[in-house]
Biopython code that builds the backbone (N, CA, C, O; Angstrom):
import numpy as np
from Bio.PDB.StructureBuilder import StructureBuilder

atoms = [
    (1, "UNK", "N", (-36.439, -13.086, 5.816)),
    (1, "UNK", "CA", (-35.445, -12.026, 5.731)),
    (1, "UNK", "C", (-36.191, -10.707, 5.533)),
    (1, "UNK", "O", (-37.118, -10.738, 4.723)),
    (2, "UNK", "N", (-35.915, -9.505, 6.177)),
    (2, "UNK", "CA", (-36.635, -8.380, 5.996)),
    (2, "UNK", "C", (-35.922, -7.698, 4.670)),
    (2, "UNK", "O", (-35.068, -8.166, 3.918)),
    (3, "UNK", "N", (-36.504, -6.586, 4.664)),
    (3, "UNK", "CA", (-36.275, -5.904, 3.635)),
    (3, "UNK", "C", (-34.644, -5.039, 3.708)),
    (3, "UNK", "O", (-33.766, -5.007, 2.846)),
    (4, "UNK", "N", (-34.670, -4.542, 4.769)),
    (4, "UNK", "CA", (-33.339, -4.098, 5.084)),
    (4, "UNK", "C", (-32.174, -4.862, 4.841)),
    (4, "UNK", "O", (-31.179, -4.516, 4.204)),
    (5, "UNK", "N", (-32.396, -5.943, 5.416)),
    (5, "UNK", "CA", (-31.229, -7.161, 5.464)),
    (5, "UNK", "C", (-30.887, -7.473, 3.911)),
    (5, "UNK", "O", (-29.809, -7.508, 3.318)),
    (6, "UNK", "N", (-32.596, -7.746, 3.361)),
    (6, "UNK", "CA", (-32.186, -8.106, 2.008)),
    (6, "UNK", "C", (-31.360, -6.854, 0.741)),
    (6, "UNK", "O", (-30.642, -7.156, -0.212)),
    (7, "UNK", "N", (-31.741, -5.631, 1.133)),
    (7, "UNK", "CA", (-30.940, -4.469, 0.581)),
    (7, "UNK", "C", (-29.397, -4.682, 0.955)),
    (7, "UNK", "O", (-28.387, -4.800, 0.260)),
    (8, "UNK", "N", (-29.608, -4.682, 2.238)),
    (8, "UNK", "CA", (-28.079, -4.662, 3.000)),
    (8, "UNK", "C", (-27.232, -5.571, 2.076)),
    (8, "UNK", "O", (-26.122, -5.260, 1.645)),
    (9, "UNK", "N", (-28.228, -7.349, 1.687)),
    (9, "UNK", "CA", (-26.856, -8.299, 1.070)),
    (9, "UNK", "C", (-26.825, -7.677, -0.807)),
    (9, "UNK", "O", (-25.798, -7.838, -1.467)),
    (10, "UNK", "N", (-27.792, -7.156, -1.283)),
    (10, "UNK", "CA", (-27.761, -7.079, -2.466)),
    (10, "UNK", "C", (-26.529, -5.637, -2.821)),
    (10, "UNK", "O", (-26.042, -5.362, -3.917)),
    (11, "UNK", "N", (-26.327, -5.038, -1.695)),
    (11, "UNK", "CA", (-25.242, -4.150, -2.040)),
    (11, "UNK", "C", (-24.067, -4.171, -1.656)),
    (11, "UNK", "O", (-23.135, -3.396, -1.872)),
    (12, "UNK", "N", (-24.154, -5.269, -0.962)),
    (12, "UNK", "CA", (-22.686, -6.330, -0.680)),
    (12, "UNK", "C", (-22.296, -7.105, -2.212)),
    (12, "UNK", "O", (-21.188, -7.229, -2.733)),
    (13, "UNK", "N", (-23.349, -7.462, -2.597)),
    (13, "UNK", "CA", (-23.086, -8.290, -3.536)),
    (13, "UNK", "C", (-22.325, -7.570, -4.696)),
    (13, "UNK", "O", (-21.267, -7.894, -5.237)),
    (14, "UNK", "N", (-23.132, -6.526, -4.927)),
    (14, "UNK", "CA", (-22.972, -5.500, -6.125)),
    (14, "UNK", "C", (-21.465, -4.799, -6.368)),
    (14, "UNK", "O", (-20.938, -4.448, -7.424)),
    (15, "UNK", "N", (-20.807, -4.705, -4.513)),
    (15, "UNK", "CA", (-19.907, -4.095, -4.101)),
    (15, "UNK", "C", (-18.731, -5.370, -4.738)),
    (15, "UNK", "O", (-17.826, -5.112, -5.531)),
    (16, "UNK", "N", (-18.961, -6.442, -4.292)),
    (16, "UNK", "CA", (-18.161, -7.174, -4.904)),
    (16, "UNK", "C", (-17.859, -7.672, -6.373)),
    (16, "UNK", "O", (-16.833, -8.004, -6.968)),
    (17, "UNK", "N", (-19.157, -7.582, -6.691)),
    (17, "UNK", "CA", (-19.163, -7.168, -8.349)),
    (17, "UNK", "C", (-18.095, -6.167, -9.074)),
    (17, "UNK", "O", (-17.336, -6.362, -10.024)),
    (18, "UNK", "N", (-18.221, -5.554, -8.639)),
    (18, "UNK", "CA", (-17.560, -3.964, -8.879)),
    (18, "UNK", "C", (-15.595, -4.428, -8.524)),
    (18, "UNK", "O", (-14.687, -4.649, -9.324)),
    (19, "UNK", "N", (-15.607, -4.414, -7.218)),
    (19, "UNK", "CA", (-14.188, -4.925, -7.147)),
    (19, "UNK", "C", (-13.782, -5.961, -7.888)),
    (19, "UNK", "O", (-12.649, -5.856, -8.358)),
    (20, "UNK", "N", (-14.461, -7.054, -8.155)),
    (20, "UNK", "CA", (-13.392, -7.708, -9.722)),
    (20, "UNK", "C", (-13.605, -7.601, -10.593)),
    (20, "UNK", "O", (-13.048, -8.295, -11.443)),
    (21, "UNK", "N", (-14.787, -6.422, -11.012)),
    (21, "UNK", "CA", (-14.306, -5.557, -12.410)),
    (21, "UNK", "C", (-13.030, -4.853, -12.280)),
    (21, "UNK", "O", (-12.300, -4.911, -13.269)),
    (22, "UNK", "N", (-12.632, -4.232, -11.313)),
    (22, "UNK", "CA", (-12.151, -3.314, -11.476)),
    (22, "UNK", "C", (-10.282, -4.392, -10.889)),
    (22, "UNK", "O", (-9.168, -4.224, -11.384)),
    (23, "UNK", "N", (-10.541, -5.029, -10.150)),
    (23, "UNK", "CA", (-9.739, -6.041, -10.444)),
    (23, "UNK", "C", (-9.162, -6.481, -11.903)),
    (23, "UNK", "O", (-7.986, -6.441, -12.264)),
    (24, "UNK", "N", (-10.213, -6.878, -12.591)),
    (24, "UNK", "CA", (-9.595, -7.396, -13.682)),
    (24, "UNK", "C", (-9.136, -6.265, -14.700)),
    (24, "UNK", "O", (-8.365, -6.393, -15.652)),
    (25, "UNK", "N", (-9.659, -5.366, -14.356)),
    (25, "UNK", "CA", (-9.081, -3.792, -15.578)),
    (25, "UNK", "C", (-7.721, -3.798, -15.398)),
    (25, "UNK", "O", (-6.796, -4.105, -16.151)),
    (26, "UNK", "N", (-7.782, -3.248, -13.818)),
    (26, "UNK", "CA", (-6.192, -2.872, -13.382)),
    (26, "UNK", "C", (-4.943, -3.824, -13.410)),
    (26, "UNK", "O", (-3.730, -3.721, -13.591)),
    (27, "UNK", "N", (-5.934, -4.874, -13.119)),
    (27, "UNK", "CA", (-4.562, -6.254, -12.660)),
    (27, "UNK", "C", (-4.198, -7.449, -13.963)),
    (27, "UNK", "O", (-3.236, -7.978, -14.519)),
    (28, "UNK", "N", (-5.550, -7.432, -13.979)),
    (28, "UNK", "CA", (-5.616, -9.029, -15.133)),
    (28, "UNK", "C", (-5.272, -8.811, -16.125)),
    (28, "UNK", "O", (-4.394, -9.525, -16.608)),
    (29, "UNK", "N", (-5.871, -7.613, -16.940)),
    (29, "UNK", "CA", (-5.731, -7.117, -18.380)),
    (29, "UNK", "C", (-4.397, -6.569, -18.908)),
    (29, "UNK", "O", (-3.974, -6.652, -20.061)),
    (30, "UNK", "N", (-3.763, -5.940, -17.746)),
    (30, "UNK", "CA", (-2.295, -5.333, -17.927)),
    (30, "UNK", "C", (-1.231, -6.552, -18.354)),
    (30, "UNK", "O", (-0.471, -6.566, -19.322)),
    (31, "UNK", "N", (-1.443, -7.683, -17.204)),
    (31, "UNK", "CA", (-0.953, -8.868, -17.362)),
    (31, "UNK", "C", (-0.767, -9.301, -18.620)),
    (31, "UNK", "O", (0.240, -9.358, -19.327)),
    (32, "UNK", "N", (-2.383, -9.728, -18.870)),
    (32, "UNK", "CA", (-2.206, -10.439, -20.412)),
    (32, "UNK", "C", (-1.849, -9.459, -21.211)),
    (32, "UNK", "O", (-1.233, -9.810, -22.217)),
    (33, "UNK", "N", (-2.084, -8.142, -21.044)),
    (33, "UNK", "CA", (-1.742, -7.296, -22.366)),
    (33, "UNK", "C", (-0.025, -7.185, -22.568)),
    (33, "UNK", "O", (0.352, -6.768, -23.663)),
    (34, "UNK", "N", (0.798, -7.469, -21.761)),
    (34, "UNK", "CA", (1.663, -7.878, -21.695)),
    (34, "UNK", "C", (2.940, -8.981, -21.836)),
    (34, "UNK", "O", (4.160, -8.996, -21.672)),
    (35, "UNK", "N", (1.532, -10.163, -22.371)),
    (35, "UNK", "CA", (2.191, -11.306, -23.038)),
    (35, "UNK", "C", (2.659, -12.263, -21.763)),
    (35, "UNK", "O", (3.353, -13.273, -21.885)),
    (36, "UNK", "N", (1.949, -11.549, -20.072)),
    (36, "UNK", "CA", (2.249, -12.826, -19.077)),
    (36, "UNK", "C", (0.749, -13.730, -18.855)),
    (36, "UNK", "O", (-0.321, -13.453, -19.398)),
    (37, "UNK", "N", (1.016, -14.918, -17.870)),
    (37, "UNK", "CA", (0.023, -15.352, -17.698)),
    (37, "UNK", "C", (-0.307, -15.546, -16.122)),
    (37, "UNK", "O", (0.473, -16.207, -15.437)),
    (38, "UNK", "N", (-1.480, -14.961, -15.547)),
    (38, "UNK", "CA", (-2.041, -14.142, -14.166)),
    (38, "UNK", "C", (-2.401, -15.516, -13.662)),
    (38, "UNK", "O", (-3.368, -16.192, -14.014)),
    (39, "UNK", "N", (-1.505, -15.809, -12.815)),
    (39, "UNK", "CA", (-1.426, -16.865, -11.859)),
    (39, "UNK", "C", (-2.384, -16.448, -10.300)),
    (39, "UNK", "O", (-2.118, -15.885, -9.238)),
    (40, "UNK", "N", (-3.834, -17.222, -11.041)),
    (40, "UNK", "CA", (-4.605, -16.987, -9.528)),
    (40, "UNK", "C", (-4.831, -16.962, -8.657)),
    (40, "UNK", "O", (-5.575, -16.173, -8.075)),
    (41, "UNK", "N", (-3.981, -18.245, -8.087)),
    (41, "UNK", "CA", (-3.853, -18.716, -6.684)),
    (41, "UNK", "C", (-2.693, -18.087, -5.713)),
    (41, "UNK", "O", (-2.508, -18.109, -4.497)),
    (42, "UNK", "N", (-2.185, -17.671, -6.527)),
    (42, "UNK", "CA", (-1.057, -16.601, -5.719)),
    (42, "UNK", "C", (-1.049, -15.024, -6.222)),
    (42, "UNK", "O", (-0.140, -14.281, -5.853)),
    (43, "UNK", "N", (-2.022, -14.593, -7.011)),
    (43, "UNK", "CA", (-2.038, -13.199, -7.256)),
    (43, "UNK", "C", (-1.191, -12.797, -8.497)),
    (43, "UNK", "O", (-1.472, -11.703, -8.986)),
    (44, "UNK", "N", (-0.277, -13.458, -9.031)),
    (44, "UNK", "CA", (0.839, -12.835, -9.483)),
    (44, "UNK", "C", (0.789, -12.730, -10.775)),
    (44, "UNK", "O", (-0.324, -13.142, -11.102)),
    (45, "UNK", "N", (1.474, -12.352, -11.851)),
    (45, "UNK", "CA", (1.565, -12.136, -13.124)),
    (45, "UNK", "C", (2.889, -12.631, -13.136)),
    (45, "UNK", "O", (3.831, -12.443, -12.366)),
    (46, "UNK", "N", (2.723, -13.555, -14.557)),
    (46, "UNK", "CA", (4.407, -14.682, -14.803)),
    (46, "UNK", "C", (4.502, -14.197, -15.725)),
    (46, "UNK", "O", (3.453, -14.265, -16.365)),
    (47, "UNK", "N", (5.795, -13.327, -16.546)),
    (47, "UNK", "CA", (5.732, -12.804, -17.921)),
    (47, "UNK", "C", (6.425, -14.560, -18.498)),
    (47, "UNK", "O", (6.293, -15.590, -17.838)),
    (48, "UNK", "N", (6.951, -14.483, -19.506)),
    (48, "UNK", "CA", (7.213, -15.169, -20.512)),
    (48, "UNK", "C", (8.671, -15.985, -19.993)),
    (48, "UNK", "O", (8.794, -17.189, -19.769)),
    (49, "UNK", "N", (10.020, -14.586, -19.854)),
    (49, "UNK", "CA", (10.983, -14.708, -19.376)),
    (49, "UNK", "C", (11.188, -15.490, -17.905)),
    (49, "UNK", "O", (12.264, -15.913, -17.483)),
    (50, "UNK", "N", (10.012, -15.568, -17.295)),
    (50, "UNK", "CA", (10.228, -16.197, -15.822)),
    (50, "UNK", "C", (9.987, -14.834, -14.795)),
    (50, "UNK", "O", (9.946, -14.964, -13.572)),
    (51, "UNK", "N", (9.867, -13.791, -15.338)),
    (51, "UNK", "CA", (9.895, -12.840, -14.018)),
    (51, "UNK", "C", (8.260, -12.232, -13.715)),
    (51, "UNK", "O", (7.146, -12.385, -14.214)),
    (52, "UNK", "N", (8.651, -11.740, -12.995)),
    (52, "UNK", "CA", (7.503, -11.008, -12.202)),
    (52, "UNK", "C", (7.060, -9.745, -13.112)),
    (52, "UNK", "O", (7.848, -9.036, -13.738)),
    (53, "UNK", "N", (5.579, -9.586, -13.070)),
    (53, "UNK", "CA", (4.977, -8.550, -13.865)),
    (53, "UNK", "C", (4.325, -7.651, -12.685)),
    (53, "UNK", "O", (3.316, -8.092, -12.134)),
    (54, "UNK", "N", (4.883, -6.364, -12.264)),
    (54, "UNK", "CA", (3.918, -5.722, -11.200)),
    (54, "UNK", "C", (3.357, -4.476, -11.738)),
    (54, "UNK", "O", (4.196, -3.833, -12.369)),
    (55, "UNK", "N", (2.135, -3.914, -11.677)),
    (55, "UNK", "CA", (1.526, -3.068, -12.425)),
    (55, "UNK", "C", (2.219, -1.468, -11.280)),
    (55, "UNK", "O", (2.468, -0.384, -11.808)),
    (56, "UNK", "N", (2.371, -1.688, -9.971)),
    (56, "UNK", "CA", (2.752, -0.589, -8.872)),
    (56, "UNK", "C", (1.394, -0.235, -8.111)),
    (56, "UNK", "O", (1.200, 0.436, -7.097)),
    (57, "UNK", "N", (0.390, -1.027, -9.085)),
    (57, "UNK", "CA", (-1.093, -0.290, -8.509)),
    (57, "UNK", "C", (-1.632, -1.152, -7.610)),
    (57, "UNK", "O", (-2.797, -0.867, -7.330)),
    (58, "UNK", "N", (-0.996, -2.535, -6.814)),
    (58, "UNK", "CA", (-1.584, -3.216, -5.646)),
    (58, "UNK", "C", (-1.320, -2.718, -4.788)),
    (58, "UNK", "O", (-1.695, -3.653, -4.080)),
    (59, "UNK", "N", (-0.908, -1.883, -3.955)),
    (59, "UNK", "CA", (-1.357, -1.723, -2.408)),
    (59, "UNK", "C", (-2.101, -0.597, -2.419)),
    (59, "UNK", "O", (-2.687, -0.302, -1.377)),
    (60, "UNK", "N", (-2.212, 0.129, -3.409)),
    (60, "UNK", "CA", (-3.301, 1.749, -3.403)),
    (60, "UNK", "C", (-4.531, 0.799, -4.017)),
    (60, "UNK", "O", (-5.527, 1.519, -3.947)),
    (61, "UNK", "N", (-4.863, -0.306, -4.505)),
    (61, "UNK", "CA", (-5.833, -1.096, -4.889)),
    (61, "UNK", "C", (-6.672, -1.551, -3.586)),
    (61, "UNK", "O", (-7.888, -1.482, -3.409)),
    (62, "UNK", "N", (-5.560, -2.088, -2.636)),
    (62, "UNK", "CA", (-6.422, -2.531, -1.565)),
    (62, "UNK", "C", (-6.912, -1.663, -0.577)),
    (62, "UNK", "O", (-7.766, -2.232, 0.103)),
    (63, "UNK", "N", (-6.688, -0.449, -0.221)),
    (63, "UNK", "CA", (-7.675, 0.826, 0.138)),
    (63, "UNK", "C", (-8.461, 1.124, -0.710)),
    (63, "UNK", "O", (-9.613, 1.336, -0.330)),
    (64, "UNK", "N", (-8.101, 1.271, -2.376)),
    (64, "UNK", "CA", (-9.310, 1.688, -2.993)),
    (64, "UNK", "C", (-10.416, 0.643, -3.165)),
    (64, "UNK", "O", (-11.465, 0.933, -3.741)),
    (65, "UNK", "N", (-10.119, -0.862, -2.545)),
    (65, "UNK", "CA", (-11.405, -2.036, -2.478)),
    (65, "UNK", "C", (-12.154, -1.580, -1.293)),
    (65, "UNK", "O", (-13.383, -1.549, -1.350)),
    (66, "UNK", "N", (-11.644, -1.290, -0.422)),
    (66, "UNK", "CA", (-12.475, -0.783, 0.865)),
    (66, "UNK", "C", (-13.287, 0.165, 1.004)),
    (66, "UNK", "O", (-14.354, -0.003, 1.593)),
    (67, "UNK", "N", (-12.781, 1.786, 0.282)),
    (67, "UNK", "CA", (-13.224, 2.285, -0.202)),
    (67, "UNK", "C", (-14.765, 2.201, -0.760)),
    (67, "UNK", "O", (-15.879, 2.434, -0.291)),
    (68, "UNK", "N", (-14.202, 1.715, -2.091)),
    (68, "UNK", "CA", (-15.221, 1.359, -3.103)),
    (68, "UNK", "C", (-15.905, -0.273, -2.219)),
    (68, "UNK", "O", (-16.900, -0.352, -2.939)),
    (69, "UNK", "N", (-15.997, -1.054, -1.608)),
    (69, "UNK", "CA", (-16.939, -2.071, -1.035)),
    (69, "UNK", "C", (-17.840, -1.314, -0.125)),
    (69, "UNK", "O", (-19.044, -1.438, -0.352)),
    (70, "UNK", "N", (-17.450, -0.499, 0.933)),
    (70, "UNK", "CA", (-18.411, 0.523, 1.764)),
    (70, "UNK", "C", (-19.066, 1.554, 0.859)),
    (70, "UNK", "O", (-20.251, 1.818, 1.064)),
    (71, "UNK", "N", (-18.447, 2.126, -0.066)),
    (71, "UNK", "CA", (-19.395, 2.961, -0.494)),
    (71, "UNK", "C", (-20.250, 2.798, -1.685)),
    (71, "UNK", "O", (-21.144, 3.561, -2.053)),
    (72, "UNK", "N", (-19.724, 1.328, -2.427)),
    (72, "UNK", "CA", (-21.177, 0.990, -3.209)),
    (72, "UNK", "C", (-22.173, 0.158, -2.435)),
    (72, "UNK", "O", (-23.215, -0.270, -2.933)),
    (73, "UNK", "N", (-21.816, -0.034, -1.266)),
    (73, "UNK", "CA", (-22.935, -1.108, -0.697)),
    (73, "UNK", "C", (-23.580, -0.044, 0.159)),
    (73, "UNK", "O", (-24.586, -0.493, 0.708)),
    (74, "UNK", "N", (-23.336, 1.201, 0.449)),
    (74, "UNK", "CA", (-23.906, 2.102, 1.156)),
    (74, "UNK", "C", (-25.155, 2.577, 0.247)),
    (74, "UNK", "O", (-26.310, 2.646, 0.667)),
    (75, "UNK", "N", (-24.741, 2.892, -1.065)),
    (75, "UNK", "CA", (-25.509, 3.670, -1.947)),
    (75, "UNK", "C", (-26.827, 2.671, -2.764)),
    (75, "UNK", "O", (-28.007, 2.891, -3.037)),
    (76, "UNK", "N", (-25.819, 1.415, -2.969)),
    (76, "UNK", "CA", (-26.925, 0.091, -3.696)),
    (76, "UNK", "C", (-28.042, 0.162, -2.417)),
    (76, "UNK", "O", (-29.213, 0.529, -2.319)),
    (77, "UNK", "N", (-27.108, -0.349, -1.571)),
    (77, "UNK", "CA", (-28.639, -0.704, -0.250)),
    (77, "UNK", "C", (-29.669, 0.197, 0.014)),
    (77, "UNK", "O", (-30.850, -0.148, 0.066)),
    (78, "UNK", "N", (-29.158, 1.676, 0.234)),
    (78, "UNK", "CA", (-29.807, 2.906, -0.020)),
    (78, "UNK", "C", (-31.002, 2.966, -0.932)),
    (78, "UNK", "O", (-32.140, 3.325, -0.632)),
    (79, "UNK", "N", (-30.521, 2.527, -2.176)),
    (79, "UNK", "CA", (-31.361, 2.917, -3.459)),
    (79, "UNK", "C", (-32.227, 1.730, -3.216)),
    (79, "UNK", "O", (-33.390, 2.135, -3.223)),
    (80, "UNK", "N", (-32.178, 0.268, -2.976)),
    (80, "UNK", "CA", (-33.018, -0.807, -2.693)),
    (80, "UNK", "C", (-33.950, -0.410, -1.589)),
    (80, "UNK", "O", (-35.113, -0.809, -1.644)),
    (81, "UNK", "N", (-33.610, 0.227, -0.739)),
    (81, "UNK", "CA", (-34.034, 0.688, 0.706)),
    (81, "UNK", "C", (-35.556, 1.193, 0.382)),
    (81, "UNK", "O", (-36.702, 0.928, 0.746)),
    (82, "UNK", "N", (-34.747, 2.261, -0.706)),
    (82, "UNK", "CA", (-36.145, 3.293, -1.324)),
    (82, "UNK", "C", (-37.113, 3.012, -2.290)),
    (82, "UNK", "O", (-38.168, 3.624, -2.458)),
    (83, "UNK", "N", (-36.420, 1.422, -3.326)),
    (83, "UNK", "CA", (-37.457, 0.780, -3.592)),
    (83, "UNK", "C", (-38.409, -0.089, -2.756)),
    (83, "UNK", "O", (-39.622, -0.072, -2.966)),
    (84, "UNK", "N", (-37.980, -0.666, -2.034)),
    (84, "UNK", "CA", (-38.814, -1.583, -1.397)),
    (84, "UNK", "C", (-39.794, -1.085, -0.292)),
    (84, "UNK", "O", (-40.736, -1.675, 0.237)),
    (85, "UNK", "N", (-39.177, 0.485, -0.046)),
    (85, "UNK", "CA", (-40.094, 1.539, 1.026)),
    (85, "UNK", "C", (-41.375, 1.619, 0.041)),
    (85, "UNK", "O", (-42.500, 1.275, 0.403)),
    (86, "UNK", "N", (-41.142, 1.996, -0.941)),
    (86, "UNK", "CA", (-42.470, 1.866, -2.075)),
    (86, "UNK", "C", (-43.385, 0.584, -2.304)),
    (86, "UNK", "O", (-44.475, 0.593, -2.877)),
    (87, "UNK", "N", (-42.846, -0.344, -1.842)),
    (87, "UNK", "CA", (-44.011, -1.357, -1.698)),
    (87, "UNK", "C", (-44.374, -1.433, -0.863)),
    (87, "UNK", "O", (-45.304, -2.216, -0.664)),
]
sb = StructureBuilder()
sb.init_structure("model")
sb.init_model(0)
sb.init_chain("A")
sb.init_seg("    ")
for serial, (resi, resn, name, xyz) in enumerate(atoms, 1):
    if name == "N":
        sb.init_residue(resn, " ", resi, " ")
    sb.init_atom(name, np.array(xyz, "f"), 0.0, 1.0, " ", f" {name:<3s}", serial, name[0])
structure = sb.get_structure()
């Protein structure tokens, strides 16, 4: 694997790092802080009562993953780019 490639996956990786932090801030934590329990396999938040828990912040979430996946893997790979130019 060259060096590029290997920058290229380590700021893929990083990028995805980042989106389920920021996943779990916005989505997960509201949930539980709320007394529901964040049903994974379907996305959803179950409060207590049986209903639905929606924070309003999923569909401006999934532009801001795209967002934020291109432009931390632009900048990680970048910065790897310029270490590994040094060796």
């Amino acid at each position: 694997m060259n060096k590029s490639a290997l920058a290229k996956f380590i700021g893929v990786f990083v990028s995805l790092l980042v989106i389920w932090v920021i996943n779990d801030l916005l989505l997960i934590q509201p949930c539980l802080d709320e007394g529901g329990i964040f049903q994974y396999e379907k996305g959803q938040c179950l409060l207590e009562n049986g209903s639905l828990y929606t924070t309003g912040f999923e569909m401006p979430l999934v532009v801001l993953y795209v967002v934020i996946g291109f432009g931390v893997s632009y900048f990680v790979s970048r910065i790897f780019n310029k270490i590994f130019a040094k060796k």
